[in-house]
PDB file of N, CA, C and O in Angstrom:
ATOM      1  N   UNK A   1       6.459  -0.726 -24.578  1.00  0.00           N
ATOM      2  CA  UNK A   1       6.799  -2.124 -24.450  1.00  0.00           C
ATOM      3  C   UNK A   1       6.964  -2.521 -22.985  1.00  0.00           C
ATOM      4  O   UNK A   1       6.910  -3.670 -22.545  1.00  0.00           O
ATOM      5  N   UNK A   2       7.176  -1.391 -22.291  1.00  0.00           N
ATOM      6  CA  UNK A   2       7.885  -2.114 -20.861  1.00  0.00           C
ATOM      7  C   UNK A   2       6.470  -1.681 -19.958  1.00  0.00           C
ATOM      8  O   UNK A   2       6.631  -1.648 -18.738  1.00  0.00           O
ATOM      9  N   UNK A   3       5.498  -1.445 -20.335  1.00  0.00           N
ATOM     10  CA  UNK A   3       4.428  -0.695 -19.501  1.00  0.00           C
ATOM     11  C   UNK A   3       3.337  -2.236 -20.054  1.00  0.00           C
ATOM     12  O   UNK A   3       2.312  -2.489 -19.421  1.00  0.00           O
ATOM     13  N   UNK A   4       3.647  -2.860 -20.919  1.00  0.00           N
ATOM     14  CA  UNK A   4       3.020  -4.099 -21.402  1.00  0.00           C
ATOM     15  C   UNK A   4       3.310  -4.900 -20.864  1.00  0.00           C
ATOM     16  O   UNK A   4       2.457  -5.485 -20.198  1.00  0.00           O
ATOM     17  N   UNK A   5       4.747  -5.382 -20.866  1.00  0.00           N
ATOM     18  CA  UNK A   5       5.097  -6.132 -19.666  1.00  0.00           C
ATOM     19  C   UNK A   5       5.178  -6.198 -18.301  1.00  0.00           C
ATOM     20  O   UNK A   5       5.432  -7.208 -17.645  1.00  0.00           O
ATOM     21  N   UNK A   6       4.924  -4.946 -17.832  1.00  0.00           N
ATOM     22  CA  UNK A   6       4.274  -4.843 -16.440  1.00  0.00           C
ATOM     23  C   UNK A   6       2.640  -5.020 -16.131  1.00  0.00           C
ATOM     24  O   UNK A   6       2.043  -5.403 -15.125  1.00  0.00           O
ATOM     25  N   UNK A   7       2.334  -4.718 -17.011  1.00  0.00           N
ATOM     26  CA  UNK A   7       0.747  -5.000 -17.300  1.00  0.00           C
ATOM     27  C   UNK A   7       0.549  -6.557 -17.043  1.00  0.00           C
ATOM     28  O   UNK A   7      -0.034  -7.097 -16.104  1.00  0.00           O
ATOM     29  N   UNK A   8       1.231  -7.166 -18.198  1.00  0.00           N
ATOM     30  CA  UNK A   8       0.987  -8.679 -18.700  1.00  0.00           C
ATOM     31  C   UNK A   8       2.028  -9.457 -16.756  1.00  0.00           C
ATOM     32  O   UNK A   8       1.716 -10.527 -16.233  1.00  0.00           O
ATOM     33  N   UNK A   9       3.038  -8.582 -16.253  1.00  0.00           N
ATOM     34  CA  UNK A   9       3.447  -9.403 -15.071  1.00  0.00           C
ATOM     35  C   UNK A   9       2.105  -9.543 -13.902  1.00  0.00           C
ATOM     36  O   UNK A   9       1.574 -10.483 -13.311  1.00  0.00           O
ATOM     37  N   UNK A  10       1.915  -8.108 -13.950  1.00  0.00           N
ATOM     38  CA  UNK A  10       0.306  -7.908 -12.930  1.00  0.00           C
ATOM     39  C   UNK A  10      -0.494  -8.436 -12.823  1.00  0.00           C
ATOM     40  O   UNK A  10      -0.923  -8.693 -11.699  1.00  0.00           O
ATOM     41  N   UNK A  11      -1.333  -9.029 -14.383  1.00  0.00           N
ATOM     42  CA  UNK A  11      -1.836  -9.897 -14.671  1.00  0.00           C
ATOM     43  C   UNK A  11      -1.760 -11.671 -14.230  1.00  0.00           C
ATOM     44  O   UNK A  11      -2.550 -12.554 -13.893  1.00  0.00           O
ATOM     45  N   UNK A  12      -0.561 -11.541 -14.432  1.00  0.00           N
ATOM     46  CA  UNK A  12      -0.127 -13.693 -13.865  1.00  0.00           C
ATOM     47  C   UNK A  12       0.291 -13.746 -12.498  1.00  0.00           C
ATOM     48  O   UNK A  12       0.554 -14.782 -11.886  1.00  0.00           O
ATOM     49  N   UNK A  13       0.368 -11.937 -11.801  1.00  0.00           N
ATOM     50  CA  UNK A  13       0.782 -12.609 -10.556  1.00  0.00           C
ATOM     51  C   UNK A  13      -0.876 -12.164  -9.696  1.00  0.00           C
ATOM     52  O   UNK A  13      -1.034 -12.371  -8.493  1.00  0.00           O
ATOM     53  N   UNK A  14      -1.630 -11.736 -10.315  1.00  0.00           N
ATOM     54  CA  UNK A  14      -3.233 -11.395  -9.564  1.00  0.00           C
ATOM     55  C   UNK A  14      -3.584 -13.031 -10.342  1.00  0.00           C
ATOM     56  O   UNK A  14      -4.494 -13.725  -9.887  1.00  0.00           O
ATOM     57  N   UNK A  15      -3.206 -13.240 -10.879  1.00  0.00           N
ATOM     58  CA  UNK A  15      -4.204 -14.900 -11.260  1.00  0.00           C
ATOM     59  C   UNK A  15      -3.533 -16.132 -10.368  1.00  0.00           C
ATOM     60  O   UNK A  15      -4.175 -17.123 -10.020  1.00  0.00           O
ATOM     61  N   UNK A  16      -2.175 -15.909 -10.066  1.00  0.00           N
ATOM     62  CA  UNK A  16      -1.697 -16.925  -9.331  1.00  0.00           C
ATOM     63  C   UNK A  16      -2.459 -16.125  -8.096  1.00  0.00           C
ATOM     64  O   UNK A  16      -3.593 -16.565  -7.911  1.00  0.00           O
ATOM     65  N   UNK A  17      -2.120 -15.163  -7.310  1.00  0.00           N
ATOM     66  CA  UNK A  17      -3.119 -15.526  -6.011  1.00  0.00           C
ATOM     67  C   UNK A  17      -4.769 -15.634  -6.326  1.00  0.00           C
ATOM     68  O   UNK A  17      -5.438 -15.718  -5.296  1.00  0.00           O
ATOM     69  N   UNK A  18      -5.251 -15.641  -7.120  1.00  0.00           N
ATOM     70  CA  UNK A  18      -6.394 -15.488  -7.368  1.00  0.00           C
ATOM     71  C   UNK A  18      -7.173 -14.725  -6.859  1.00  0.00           C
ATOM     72  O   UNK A  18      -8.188 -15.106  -6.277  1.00  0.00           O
ATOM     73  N   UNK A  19      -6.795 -13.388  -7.005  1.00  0.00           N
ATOM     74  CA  UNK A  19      -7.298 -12.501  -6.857  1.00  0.00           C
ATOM     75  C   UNK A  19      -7.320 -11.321  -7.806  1.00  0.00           C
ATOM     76  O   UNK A  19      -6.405 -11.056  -8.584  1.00  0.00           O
ATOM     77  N   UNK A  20      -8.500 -10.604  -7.668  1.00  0.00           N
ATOM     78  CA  UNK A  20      -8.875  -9.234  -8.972  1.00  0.00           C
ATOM     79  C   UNK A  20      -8.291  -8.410  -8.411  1.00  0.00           C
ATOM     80  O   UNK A  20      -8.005  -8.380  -7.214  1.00  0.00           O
ATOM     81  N   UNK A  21      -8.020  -7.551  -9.334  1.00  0.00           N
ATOM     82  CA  UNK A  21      -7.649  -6.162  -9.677  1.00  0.00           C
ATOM     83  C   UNK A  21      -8.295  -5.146  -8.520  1.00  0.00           C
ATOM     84  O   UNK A  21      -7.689  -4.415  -7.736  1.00  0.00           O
ATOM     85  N   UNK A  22      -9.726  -5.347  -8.680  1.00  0.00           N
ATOM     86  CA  UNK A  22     -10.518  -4.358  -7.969  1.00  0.00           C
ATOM     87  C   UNK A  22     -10.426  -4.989  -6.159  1.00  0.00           C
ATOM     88  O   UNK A  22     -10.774  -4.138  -5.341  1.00  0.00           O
ATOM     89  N   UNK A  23     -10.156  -5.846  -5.792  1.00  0.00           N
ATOM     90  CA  UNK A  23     -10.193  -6.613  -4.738  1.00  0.00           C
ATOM     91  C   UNK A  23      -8.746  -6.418  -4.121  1.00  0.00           C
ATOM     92  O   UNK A  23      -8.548  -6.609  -2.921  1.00  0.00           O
ATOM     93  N   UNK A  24      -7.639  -5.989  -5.086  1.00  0.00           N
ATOM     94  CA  UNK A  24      -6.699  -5.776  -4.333  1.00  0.00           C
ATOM     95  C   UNK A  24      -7.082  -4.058  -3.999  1.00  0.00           C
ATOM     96  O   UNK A  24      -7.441  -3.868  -2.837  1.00  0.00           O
ATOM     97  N   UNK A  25      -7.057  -3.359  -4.506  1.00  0.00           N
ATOM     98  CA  UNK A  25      -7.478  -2.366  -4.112  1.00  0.00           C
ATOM     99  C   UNK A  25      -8.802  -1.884  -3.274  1.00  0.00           C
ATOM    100  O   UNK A  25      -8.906  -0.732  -2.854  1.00  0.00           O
ATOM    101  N   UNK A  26      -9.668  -2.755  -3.103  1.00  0.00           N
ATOM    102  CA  UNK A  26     -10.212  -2.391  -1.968  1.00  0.00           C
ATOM    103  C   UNK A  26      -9.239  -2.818  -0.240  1.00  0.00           C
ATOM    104  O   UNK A  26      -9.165  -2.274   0.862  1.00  0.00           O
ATOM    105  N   UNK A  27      -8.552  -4.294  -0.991  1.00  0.00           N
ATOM    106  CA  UNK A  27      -7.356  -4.191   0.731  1.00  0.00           C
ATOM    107  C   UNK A  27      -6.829  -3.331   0.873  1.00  0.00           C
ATOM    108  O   UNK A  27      -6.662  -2.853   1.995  1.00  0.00           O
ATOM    109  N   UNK A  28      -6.258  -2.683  -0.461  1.00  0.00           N
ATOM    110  CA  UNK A  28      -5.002  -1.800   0.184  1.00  0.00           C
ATOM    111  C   UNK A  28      -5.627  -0.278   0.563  1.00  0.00           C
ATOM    112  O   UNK A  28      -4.996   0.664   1.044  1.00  0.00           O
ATOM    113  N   UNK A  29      -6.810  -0.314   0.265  1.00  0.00           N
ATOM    114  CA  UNK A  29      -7.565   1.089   0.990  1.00  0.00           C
ATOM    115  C   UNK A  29      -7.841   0.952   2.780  1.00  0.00           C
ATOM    116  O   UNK A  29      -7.772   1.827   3.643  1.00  0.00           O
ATOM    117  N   UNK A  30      -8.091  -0.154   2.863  1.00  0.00           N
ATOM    118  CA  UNK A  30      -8.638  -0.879   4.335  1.00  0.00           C
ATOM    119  C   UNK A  30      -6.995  -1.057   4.772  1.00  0.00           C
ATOM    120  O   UNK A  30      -6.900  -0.412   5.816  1.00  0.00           O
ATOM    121  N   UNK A  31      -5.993  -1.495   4.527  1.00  0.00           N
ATOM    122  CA  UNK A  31      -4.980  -0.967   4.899  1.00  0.00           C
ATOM    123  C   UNK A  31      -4.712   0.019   5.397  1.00  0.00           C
ATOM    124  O   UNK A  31      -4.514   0.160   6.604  1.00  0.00           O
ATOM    125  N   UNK A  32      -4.651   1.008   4.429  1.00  0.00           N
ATOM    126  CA  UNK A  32      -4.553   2.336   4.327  1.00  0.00           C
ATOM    127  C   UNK A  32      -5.443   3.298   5.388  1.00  0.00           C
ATOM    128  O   UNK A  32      -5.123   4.300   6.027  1.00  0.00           O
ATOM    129  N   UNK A  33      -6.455   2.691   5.309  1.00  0.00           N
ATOM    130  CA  UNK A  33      -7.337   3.245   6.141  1.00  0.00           C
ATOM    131  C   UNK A  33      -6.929   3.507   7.535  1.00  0.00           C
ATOM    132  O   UNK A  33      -6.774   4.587   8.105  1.00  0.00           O
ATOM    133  N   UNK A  34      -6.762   2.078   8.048  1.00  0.00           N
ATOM    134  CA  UNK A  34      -6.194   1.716   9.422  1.00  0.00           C
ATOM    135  C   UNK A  34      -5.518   2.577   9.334  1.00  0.00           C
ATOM    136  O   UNK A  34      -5.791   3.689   9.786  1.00  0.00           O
ATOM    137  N   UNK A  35      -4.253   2.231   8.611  1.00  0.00           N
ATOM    138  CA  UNK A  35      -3.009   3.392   9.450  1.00  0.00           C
ATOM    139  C   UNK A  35      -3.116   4.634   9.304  1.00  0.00           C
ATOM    140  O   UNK A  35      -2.236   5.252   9.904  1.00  0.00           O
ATOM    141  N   UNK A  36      -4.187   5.555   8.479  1.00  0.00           N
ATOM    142  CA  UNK A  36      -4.826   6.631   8.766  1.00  0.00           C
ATOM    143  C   UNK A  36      -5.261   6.724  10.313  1.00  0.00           C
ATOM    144  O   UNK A  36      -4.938   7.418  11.277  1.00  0.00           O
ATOM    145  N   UNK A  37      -6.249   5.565  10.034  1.00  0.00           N
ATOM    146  CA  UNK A  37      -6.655   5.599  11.572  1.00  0.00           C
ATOM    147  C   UNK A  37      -5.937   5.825  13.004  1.00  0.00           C
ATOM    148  O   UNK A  37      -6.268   6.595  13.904  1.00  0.00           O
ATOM    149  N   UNK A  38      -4.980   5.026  12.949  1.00  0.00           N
ATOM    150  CA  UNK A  38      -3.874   4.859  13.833  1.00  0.00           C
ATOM    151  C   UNK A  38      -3.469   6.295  13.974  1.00  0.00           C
ATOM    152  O   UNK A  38      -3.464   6.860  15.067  1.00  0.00           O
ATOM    153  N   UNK A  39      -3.124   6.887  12.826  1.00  0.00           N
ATOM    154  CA  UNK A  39      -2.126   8.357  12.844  1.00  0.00           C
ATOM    155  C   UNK A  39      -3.252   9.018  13.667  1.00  0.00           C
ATOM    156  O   UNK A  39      -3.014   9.373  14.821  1.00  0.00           O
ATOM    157  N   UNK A  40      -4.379   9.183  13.157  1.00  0.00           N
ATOM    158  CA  UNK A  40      -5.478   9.968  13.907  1.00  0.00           C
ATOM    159  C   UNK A  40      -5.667   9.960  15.261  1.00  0.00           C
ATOM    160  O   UNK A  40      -5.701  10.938  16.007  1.00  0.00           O
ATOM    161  N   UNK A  41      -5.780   8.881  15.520  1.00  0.00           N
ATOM    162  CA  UNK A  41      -5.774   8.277  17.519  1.00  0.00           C
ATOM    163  C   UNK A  41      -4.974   8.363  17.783  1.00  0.00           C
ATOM    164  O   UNK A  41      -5.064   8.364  19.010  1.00  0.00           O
ATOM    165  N   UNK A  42      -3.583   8.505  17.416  1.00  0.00           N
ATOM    166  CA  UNK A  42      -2.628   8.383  18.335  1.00  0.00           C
ATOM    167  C   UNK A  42      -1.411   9.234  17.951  1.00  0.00           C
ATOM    168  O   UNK A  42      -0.221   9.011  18.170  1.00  0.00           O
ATOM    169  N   UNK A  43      -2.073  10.394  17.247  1.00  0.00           N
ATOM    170  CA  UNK A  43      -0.901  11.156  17.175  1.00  0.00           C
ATOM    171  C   UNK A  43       0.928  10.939  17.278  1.00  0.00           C
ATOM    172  O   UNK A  43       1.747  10.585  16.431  1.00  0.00           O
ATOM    173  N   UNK A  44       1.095  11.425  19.059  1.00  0.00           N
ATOM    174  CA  UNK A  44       1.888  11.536  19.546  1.00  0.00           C
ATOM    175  C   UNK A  44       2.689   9.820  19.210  1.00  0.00           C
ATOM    176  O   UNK A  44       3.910   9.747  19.070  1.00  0.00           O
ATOM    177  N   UNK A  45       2.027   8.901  19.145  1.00  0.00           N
ATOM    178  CA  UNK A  45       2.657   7.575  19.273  1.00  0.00           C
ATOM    179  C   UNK A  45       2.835   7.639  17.484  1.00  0.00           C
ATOM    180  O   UNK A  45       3.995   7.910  17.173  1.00  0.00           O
ATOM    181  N   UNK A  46       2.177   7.498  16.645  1.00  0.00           N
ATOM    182  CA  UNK A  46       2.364   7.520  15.321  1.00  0.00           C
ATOM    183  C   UNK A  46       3.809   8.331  15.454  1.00  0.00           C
ATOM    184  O   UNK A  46       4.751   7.645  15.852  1.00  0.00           O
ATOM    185  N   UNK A  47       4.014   9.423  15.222  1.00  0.00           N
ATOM    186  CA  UNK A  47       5.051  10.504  15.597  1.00  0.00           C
ATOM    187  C   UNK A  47       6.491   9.619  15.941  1.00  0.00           C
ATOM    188  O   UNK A  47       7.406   9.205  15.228  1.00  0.00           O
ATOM    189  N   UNK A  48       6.257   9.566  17.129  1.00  0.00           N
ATOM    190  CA  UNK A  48       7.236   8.636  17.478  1.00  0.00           C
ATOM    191  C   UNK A  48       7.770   8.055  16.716  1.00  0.00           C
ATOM    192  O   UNK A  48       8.732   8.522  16.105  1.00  0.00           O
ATOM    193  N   UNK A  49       7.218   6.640  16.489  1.00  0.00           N
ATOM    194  CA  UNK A  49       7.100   5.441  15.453  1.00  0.00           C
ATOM    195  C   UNK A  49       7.807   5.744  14.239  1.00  0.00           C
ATOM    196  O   UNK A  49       8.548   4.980  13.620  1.00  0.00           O
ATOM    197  N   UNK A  50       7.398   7.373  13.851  1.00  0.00           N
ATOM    198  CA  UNK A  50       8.248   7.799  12.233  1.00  0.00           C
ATOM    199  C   UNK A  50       9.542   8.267  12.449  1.00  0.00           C
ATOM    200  O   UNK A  50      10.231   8.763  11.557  1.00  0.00           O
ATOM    201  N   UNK A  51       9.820   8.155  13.365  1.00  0.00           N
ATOM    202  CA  UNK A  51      11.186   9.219  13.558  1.00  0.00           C
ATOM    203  C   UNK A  51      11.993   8.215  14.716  1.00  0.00           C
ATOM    204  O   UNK A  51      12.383   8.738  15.760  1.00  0.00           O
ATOM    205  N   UNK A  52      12.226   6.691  14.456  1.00  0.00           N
ATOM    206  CA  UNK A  52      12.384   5.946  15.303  1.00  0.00           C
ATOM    207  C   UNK A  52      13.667   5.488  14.383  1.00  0.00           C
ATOM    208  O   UNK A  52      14.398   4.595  14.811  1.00  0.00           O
ATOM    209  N   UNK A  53      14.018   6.301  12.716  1.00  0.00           N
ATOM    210  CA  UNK A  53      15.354   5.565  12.448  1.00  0.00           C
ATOM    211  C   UNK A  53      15.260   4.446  12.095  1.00  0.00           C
ATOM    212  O   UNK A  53      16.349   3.880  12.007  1.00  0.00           O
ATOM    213  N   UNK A  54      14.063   3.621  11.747  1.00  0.00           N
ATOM    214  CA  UNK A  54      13.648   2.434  11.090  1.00  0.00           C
ATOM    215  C   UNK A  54      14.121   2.366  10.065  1.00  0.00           C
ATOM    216  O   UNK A  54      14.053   3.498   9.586  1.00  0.00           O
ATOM    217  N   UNK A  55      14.604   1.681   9.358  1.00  0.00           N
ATOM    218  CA  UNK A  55      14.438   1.549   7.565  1.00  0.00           C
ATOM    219  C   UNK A  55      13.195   1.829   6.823  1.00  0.00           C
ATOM    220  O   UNK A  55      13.104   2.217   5.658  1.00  0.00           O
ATOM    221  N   UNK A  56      12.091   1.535   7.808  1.00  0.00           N
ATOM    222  CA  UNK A  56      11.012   2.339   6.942  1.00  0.00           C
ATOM    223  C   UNK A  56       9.470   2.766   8.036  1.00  0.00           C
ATOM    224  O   UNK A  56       8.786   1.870   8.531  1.00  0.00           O
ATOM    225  N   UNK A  57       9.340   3.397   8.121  1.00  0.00           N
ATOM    226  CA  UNK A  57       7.977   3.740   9.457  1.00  0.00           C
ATOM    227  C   UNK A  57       6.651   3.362   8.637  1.00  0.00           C
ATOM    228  O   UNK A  57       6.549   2.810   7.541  1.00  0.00           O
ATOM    229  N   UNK A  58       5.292   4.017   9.858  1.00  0.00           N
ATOM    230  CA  UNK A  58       4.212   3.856   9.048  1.00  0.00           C
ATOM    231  C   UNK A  58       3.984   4.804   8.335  1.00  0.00           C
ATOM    232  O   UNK A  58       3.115   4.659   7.476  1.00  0.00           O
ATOM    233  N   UNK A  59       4.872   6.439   8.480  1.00  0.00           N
ATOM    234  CA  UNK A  59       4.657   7.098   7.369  1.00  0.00           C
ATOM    235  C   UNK A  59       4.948   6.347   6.225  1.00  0.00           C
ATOM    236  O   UNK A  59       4.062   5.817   5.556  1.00  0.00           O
ATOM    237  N   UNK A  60       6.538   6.246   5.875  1.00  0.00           N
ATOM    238  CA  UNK A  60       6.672   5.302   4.954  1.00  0.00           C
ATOM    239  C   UNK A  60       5.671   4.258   3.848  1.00  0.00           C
ATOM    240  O   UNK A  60       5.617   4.202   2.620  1.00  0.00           O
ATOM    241  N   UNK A  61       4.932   3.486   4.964  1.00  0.00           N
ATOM    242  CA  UNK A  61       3.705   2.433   4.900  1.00  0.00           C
ATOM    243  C   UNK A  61       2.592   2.761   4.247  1.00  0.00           C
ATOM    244  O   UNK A  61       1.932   2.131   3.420  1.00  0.00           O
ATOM    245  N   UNK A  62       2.439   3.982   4.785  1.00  0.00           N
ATOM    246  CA  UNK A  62       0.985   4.596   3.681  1.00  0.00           C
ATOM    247  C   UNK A  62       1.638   5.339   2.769  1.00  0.00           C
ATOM    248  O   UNK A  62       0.840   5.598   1.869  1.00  0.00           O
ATOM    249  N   UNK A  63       2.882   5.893   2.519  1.00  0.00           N
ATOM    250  CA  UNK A  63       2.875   6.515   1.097  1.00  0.00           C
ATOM    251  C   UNK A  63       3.342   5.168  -0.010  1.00  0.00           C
ATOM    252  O   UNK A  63       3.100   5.243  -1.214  1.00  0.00           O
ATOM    253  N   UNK A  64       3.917   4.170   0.509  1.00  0.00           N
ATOM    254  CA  UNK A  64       3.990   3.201  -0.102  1.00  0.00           C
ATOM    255  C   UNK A  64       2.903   2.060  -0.755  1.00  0.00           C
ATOM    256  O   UNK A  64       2.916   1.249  -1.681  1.00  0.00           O
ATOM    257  N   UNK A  65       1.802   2.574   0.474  1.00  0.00           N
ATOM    258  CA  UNK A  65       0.580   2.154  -0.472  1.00  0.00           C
ATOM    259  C   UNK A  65      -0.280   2.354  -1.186  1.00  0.00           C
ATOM    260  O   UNK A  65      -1.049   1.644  -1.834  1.00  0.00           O
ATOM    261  N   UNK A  66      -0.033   4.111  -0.963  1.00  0.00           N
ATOM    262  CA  UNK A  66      -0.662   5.153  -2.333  1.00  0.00           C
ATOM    263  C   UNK A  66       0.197   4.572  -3.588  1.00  0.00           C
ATOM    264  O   UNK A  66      -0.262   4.153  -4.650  1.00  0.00           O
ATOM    265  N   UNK A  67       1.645   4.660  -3.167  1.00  0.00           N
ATOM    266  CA  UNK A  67       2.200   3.965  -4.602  1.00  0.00           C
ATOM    267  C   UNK A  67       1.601   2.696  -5.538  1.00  0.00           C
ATOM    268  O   UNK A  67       1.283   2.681  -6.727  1.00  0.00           O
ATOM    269  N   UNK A  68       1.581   1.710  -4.579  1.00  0.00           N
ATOM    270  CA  UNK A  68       0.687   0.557  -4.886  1.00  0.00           C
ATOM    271  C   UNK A  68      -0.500   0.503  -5.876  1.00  0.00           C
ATOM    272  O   UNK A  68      -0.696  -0.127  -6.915  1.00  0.00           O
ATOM    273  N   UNK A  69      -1.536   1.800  -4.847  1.00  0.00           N
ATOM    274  CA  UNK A  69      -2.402   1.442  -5.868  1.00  0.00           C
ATOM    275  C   UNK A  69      -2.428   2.112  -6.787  1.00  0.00           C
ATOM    276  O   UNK A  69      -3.301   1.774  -7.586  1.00  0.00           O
ATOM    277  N   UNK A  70      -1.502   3.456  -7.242  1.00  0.00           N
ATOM    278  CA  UNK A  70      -0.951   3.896  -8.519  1.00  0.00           C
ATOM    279  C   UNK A  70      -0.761   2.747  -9.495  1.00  0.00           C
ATOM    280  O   UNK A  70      -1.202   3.076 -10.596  1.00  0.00           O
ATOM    281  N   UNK A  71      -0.446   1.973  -9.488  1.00  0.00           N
ATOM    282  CA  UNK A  71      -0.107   0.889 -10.088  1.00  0.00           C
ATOM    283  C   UNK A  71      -1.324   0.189 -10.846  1.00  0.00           C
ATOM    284  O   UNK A  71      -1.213  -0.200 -12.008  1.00  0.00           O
ATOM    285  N   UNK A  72      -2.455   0.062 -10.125  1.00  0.00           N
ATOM    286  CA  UNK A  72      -3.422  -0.322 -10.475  1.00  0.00           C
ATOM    287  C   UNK A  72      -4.348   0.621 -11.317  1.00  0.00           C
ATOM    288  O   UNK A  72      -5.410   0.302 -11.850  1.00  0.00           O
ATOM    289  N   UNK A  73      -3.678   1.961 -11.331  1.00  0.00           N
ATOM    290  CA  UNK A  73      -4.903   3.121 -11.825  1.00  0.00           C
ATOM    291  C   UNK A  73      -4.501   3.156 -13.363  1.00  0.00           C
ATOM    292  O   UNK A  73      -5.122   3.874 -14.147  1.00  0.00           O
TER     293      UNK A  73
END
């Protein structure tokens, strides 16, 4: 019941922005991507950035958007 109603919420809030299913998940890969990217080039500065005591870093950022598109799978 409660995996229906998350379904059926997913549903009215991808139609109010008007956007698909498959379209959010290609952003949040191109997201994702980047801050792959970022970690890759810049090591030492990524590094930093995670261990800066933030409430949340870009590690944070990309495991939060693997979560995301869990959501969609």
């Amino acid at each position: 019941m409660a995996q229906q109603r998350q379904q059926q919420t997913l549903t009215e809030v991808l139609a109010a922005d008007s956007i698909s299913q498959q379209k959010i998940l290609v952003k949040l890969a191109e997201i994702s991507g980047l801050l792959i990217e970022f970690q890759q080039a810049y090591p030492a500065t990524y590094q930093y950035l995670c261990t800066q005591g933030q409430d949340a870093t870009l590690g944070d950022a990309i495991q939060a958007i693997k979560g995301c598109v869990e959501i969609f799978n």
